[in-house]
TORVEXTI-140602 format. One record per residue (C-alpha): x, y, z; residue in one letter. Coordinates in Angstrom, 2 decimals, padded with zeros to 5 digits, always signed. Each point is the difference from the previous one (the first is absolute). Last residue first. Example, Ala and Ser with C-alpha at 12.3 -4.5 7.8 and 13.67 -1.06 7.14 Angstrom:
# residues 2
<rec><u>+013.67</u><v>-001.06</v><w>+007.14</w><code>S</code></rec>
<rec><u>-001.37</u><v>-003.44</v><w>+000.66</w><code>A</code></rec>
# end
This chain:
# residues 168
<rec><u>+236.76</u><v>-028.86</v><w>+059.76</w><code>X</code></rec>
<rec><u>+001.71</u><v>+000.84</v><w>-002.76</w><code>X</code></rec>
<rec><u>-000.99</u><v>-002.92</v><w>-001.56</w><code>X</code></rec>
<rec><u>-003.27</u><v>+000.82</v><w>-000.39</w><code>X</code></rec>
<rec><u>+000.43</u><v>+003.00</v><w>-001.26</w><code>X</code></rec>
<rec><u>+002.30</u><v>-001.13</v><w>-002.81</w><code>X</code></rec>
<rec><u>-003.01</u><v>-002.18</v><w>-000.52</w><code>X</code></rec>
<rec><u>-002.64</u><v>+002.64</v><w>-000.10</w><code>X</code></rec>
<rec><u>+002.16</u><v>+001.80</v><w>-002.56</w><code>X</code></rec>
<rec><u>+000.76</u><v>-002.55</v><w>-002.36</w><code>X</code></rec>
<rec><u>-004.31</u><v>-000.52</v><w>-000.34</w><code>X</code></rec>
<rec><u>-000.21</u><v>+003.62</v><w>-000.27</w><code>X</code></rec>
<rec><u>+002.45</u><v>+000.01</v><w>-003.26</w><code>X</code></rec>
<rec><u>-001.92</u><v>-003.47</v><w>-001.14</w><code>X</code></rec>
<rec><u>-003.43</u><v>+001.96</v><w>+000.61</w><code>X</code></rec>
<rec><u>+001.16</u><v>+003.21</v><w>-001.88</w><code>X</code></rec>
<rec><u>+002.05</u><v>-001.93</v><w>-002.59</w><code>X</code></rec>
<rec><u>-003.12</u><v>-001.91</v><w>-000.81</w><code>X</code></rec>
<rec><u>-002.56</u><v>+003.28</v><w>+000.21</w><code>X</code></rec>
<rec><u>+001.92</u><v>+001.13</v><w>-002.92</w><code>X</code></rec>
<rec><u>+000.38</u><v>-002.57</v><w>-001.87</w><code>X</code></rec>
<rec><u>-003.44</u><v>-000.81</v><w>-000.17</w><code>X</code></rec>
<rec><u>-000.59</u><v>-003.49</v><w>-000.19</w><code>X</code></rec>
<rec><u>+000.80</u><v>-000.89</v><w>+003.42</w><code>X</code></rec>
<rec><u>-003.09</u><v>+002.02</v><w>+001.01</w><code>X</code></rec>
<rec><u>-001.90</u><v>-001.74</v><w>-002.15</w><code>X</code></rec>
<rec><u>+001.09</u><v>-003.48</v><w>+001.38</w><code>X</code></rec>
<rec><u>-000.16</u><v>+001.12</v><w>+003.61</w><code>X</code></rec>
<rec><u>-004.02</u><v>+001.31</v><w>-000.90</w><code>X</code></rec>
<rec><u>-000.52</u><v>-003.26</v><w>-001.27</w><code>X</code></rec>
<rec><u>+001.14</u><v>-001.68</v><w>+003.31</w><code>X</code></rec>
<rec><u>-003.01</u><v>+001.51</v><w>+001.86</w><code>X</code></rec>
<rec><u>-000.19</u><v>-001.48</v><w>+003.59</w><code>X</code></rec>
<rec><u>+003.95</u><v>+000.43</v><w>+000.27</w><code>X</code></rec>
<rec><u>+000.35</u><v>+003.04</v><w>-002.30</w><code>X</code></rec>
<rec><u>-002.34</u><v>+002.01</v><w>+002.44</w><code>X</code></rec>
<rec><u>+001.49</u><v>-001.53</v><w>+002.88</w><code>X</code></rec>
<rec><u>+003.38</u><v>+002.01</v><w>-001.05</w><code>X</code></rec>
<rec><u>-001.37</u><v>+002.78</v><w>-000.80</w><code>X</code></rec>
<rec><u>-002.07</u><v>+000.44</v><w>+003.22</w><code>X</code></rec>
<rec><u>+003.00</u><v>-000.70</v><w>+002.11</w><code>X</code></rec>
<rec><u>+002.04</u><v>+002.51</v><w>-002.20</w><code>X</code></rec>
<rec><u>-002.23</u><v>+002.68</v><w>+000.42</w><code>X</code></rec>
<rec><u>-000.45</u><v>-000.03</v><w>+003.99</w><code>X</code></rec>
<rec><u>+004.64</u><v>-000.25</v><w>-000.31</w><code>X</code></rec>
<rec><u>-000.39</u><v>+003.66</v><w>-001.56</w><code>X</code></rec>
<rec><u>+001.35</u><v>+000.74</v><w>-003.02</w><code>X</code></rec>
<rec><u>-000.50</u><v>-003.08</v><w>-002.37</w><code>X</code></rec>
<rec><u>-004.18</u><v>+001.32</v><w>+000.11</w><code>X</code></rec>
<rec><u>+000.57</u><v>+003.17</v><w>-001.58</w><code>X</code></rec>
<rec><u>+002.94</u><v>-001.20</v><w>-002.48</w><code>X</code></rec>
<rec><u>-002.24</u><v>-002.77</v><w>-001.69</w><code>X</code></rec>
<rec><u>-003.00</u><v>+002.47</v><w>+000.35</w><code>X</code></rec>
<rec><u>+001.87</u><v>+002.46</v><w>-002.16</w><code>X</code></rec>
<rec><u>+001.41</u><v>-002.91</v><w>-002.22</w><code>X</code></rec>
<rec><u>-003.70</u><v>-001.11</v><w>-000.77</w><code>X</code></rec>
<rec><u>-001.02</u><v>+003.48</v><w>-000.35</w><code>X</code></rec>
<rec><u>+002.84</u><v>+000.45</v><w>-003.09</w><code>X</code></rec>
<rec><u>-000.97</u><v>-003.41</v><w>-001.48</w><code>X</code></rec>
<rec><u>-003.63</u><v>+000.71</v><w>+000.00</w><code>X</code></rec>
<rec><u>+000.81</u><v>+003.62</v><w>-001.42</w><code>X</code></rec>
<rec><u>+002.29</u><v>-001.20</v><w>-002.98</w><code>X</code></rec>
<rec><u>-002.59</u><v>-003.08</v><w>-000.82</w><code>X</code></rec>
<rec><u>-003.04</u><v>+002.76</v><w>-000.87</w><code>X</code></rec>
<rec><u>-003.81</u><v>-001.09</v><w>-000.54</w><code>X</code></rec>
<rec><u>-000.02</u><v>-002.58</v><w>+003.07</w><code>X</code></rec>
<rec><u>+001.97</u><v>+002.43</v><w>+002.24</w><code>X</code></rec>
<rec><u>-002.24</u><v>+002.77</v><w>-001.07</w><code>X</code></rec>
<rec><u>-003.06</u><v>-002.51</v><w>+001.15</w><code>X</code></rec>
<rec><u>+000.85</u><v>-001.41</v><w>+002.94</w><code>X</code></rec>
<rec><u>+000.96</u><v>+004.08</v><w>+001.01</w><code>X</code></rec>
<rec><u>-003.37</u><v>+000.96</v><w>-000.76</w><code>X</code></rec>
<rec><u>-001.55</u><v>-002.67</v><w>+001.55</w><code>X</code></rec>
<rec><u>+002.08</u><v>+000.99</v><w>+003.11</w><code>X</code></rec>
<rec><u>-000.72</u><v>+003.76</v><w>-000.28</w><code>X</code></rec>
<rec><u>-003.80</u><v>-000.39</v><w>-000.26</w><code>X</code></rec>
<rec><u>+000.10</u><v>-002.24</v><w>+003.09</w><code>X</code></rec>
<rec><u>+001.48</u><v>+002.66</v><w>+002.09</w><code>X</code></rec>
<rec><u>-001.70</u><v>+002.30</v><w>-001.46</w><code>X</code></rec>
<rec><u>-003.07</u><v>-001.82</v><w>+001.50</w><code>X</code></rec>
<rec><u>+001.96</u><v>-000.19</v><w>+003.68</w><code>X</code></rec>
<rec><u>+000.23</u><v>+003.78</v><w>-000.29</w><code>X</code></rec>
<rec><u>+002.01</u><v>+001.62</v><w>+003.39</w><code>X</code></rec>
<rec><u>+002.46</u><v>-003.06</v><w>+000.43</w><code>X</code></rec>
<rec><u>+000.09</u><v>+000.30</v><w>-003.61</w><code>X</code></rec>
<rec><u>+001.29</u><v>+003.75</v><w>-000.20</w><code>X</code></rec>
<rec><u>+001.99</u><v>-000.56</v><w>+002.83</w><code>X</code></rec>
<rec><u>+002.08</u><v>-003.18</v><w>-001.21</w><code>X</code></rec>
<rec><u>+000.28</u><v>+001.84</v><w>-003.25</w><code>X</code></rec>
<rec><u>+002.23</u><v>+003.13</v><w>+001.41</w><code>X</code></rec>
<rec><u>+001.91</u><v>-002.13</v><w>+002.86</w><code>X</code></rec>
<rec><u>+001.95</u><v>-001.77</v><w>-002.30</w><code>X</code></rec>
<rec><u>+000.66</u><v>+000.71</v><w>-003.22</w><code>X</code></rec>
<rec><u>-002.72</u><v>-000.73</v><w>-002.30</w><code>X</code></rec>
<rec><u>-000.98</u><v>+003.14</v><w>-001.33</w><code>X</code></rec>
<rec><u>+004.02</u><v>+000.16</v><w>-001.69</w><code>X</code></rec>
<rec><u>-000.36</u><v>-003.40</v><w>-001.50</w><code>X</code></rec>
<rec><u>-003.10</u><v>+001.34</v><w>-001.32</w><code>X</code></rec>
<rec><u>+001.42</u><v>+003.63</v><w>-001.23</w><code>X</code></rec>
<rec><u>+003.55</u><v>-002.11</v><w>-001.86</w><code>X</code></rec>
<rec><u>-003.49</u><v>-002.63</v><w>-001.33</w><code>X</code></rec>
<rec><u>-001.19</u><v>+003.43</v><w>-001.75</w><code>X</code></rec>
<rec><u>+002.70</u><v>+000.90</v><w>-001.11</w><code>X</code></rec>
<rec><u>+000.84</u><v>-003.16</v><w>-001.30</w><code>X</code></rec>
<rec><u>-003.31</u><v>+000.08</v><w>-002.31</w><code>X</code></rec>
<rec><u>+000.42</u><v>+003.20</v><w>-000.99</w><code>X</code></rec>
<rec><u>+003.35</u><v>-000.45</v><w>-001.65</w><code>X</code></rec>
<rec><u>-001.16</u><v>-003.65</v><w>-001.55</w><code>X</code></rec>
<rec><u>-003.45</u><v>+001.63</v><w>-001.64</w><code>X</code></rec>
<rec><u>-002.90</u><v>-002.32</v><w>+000.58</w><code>X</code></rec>
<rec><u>-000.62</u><v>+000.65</v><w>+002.96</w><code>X</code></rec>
<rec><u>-000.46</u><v>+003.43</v><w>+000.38</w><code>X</code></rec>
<rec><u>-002.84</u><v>-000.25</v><w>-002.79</w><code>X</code></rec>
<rec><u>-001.37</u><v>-002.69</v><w>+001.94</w><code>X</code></rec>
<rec><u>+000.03</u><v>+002.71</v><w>+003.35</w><code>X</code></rec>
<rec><u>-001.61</u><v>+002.74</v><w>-002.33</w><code>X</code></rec>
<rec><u>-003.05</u><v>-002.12</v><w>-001.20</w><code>X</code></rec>
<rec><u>-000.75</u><v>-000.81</v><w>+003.73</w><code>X</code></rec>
<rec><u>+000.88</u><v>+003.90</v><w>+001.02</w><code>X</code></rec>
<rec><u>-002.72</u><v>+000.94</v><w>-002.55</w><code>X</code></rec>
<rec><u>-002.38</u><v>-002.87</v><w>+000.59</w><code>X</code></rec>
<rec><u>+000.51</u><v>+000.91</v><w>+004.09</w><code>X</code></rec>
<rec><u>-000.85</u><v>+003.79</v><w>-000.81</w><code>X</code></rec>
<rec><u>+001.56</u><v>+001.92</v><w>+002.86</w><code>X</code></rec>
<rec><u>+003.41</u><v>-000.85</v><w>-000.78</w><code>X</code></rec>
<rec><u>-000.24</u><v>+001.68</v><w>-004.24</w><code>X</code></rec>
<rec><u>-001.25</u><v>+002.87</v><w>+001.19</w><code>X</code></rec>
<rec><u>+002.28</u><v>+000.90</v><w>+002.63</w><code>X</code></rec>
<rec><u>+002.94</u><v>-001.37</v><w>-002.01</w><code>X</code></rec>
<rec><u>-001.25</u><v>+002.76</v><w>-002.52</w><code>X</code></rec>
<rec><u>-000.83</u><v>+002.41</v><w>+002.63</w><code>X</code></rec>
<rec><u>+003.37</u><v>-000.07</v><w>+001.38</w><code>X</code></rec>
<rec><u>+002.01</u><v>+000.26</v><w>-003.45</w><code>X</code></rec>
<rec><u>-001.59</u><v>+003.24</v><w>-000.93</w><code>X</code></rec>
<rec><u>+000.86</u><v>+001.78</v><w>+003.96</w><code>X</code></rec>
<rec><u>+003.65</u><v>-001.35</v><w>-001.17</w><code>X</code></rec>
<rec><u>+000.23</u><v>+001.31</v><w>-003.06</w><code>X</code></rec>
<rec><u>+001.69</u><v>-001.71</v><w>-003.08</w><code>X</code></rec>
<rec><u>-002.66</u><v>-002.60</v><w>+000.40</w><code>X</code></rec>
<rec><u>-001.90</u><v>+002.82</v><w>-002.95</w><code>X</code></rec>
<rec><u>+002.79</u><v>+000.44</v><w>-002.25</w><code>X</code></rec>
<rec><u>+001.39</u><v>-003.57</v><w>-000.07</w><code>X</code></rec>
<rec><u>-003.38</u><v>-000.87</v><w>-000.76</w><code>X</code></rec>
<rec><u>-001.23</u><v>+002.39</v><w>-003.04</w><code>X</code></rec>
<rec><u>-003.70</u><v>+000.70</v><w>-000.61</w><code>X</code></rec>
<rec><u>-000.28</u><v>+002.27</v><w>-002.35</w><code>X</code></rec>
<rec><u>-003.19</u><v>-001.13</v><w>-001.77</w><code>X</code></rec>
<rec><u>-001.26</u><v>+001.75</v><w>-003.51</w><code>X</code></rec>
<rec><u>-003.20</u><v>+001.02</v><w>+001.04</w><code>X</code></rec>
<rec><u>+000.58</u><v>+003.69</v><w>-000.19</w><code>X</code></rec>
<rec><u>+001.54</u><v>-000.82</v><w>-003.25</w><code>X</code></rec>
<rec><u>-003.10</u><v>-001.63</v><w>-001.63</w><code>X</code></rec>
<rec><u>-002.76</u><v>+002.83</v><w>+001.85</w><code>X</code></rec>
<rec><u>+002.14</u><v>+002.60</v><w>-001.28</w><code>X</code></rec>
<rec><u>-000.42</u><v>-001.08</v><w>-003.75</w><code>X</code></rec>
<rec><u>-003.43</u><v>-001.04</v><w>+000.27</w><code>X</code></rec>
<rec><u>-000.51</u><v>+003.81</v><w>+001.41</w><code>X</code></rec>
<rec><u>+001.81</u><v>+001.73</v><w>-002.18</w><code>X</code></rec>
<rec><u>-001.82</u><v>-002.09</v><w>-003.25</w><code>X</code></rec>
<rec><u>-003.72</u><v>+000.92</v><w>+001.31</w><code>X</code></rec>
<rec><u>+001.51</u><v>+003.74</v><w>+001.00</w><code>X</code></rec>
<rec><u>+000.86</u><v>+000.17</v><w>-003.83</w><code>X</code></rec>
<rec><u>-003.18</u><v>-002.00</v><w>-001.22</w><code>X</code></rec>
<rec><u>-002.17</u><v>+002.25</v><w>+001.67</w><code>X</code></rec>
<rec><u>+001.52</u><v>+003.01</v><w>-000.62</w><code>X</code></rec>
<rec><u>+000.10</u><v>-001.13</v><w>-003.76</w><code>X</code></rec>
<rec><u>-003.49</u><v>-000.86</v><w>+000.42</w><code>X</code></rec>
<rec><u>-000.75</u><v>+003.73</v><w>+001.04</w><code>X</code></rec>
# end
């Protein structure tokens, strides 16, 4: 009888350790698609989960410029305008936001500065504005001028509006 006992004691113990053993493999599991929805299901409808996530995202260069490639591709227009015009409070969530990835990352500053640059040199409105902007705020013609980029833009538009000019 103790042999029994001992034997089914030892069988058991035994199956308990490799039934606990974990199989848990990753690739495996986001391999299907039905698997992959309920993780990012999970992990969007708990804000300290999707919190944690989005500083994982950013730390890692790849995910990072996705991520800013999906932004730049939310803000075009017509598709932000209506989501703000409809949520003044996102509204203000989104600009904080954006103060603060431009703050944190150089690239993106520089990239919506040159979007804006472009946006507001295309229609004569834009121009106007820019150019009593840098009169009442001759810091903001200094940076401007700094950046290569947004110099050649506003000396190319510059050469333009006086071959214009001429013209007529």
């Amino acid at each position: 009888m103790k042999t029994i006992v001992k034997t089914l004691l030892i069988i058991g113990v035994i199956g308990s350790l490799v039934s606990c053993k974990s199989t848990f493999n990753a690739s495996e599991t986001l391999g299907k698609q039905e698997n992959r929805n309920a993780v990012y299901q999970e992990i969007i409808s708990n804000p300290s989960q999707f919190s944690e996530f989005i500083d994982l995202a950013q730390q890692d260069d790849g995910a990072r410029k996705i991520m800013m490639k999906k932004h730049m591709q939310m803000m075009e227009p017509g598709k932000m305008k209506a989501m703000m015009k409809s949520n003044p409070e996102m509204k203000e969530k989104m600009k904080s936001h954006m103060q603060k990835m431009m703050e944190e990352n150089p690239e993106m500053k520089e990239k919506m500065q040159t979007m804006m640059l472009d946006k507001m040199l295309k229609n004569p409105e834009g121009r106007k504005m820019l150019m009593q902007k840098m009169k009442e705020n001759p810091k903001m013609m200094e940076a401007m001028m700094k950046n290569p980029k947004m110099k050649e833009k506003m000396m190319e538009e510059m050469k333009n509006k006086k071959e214009d000019s001429k013209e007529y």
